[in-house]
DRENDO-1510 file (C-alpha; in Angstrom, 1 decimal, always signed):
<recs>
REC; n; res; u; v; w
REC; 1; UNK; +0.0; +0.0; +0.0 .
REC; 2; UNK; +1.3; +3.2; -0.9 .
REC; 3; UNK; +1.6; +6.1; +2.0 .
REC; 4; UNK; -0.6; +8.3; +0.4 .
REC; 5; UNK; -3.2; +6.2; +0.2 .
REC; 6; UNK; -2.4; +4.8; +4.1 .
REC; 7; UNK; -2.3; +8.7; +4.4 .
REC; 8; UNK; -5.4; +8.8; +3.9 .
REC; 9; UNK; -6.8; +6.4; +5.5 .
REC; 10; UNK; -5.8; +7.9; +8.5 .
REC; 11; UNK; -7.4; +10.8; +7.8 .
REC; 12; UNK; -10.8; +9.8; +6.6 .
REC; 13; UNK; -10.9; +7.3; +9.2 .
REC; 14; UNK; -10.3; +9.9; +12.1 .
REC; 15; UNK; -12.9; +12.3; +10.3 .
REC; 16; UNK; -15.4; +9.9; +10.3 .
REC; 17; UNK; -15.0; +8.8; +13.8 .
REC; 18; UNK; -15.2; +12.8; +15.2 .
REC; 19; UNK; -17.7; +13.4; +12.6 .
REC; 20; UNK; -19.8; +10.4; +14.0 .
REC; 21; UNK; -19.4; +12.0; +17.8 .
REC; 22; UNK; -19.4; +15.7; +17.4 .
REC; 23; UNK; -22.6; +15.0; +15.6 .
REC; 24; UNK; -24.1; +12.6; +17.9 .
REC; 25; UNK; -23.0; +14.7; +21.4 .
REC; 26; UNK; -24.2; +17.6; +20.2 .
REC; 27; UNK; -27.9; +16.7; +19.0 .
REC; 28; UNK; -27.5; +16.7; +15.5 .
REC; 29; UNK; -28.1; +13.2; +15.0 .
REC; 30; UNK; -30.3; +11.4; +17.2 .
REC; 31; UNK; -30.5; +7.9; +16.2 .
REC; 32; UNK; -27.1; +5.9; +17.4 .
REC; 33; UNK; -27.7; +3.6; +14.3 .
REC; 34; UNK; -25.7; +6.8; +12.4 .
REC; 35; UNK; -23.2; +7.2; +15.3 .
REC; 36; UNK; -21.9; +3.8; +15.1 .
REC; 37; UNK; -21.7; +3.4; +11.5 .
REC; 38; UNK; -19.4; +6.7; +11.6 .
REC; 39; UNK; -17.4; +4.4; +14.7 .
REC; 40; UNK; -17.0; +1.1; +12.4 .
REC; 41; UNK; -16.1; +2.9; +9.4 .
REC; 42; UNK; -14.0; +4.9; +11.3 .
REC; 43; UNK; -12.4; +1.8; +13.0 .
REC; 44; UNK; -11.7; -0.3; +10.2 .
REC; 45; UNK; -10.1; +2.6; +8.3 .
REC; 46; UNK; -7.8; +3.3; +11.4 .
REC; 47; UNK; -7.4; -0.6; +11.6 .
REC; 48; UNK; -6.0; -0.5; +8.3 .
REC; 49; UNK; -3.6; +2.4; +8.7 .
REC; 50; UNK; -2.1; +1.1; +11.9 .
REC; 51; UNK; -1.3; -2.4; +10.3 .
REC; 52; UNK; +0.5; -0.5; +7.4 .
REC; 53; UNK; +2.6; +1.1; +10.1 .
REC; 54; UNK; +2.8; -1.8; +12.9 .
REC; 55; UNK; +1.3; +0.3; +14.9 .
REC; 56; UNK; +0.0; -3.0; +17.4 .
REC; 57; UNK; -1.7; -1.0; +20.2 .
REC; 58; UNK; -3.7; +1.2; +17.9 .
REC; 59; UNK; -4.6; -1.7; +15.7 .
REC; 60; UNK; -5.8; -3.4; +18.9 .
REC; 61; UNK; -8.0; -0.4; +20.3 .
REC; 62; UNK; -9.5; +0.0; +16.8 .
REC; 63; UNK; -10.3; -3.9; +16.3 .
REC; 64; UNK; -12.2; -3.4; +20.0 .
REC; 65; UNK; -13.2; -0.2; +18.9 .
REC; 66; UNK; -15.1; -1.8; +15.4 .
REC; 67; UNK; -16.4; -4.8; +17.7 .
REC; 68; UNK; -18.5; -2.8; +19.7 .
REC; 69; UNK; -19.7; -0.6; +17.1 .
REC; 70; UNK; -20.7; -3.9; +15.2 .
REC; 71; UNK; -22.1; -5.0; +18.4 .
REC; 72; UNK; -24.3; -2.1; +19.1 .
REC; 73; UNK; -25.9; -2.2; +15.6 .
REC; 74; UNK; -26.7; -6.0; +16.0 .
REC; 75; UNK; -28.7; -5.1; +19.1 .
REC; 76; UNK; -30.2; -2.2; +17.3 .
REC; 77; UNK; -31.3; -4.1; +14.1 .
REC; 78; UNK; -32.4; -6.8; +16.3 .
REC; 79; UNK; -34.5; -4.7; +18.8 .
REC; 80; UNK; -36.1; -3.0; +15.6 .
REC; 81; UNK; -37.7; -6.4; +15.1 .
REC; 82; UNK; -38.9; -6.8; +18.4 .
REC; 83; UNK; -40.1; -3.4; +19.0 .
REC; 84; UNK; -42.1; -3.8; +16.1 .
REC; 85; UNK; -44.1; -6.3; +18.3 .
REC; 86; UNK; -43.8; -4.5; +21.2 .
REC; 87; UNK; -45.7; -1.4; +23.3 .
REC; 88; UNK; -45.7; +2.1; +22.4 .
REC; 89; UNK; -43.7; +2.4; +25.9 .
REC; 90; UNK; -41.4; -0.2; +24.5 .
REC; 91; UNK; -40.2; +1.4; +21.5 .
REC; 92; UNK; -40.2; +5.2; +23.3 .
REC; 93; UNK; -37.9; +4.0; +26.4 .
REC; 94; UNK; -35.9; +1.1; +25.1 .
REC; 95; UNK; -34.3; +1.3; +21.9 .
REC; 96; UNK; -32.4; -1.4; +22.7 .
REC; 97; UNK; -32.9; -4.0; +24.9 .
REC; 98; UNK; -31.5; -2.8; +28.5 .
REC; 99; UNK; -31.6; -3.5; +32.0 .
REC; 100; UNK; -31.5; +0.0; +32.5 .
REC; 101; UNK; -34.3; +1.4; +31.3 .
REC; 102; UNK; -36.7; +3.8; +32.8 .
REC; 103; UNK; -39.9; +1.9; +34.2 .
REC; 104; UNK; -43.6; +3.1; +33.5 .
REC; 105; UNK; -44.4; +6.7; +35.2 .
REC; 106; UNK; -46.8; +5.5; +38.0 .
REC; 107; UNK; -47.8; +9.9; +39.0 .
REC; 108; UNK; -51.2; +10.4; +39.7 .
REC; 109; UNK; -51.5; +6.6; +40.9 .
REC; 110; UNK; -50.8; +7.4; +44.7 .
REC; 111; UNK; -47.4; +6.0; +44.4 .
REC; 112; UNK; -44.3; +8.1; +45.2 .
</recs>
C-alpha cells in the first residue's frame, strides 16, 4: 500500500470517527444507528492504517473499537424487530434491549 493512500486512511478514518461524535454529542443526529456506523467505518479505516505502520496498540484499540460498534448495531437491528411487536412504551424508552431502562411513570396513581 502506498503512503498516500495509508495517508489517507488515517485521515478519513479519524474524520469519520469525530464526525460520527461531534454530531451525535451535540444533538444533531439522534439515532445511534448513524453514530456507530461513523465508529466502524472509522475503525476499520484506522485498523487498516495502523497495520501499514505496525502500529499494534492502535490496531488493537481500533479492532475493539469496530467490535462494539458492530455489536451495538446487532442489538439495534435486532430490537427494531422486536419493538415492532412491542408497546408504544417499548419502543419510546428502550431502543435497545437494556436492563436499564426507565420503568412506567406511575404519577397520579398514589405511588411516590
Amino acid at each position: 500500500m502506498a503512503w498516500q493512500s495509508c495517508k489517507g486512511e488515517l485521515v478519513h478514518g479519524a474524520v469519520v470517527v469525530l464526525a460520527g461524535y461531534a454530531a451525535f454529542s451535540l444533538g444533531w443526529i439522534g439515532d445511534g444507528r448513524i453514530f456507530q456506523l461513523c465508529n466502524l467505518g472509522g475503525s476499520a479505516a484506522l485498523l487498516v492504517n495502523g497495520s501499514y505502520h505496525g502500529a499494534w496498540p492502535s490496531v488493537a484499540l481500533n479492532l475493539a473499537w469496530g467490535a462494539i460498534a458492530a455489536v451495538a448495531l446487532i442489538r439495534f437491528h435486532r430490537a427494531s424487530g422486536r419493538r415492532a411487536h412491542g408497546s408504544a412504551h417499548d419502543r419510546a424508552a428502550c431502543p435497545v434491549e437494556s436492563t436499564v431502562c426507565p420503568e412506567p411513570s406511575h404519577q397520579g396513581k398514589g405511588m411516590m
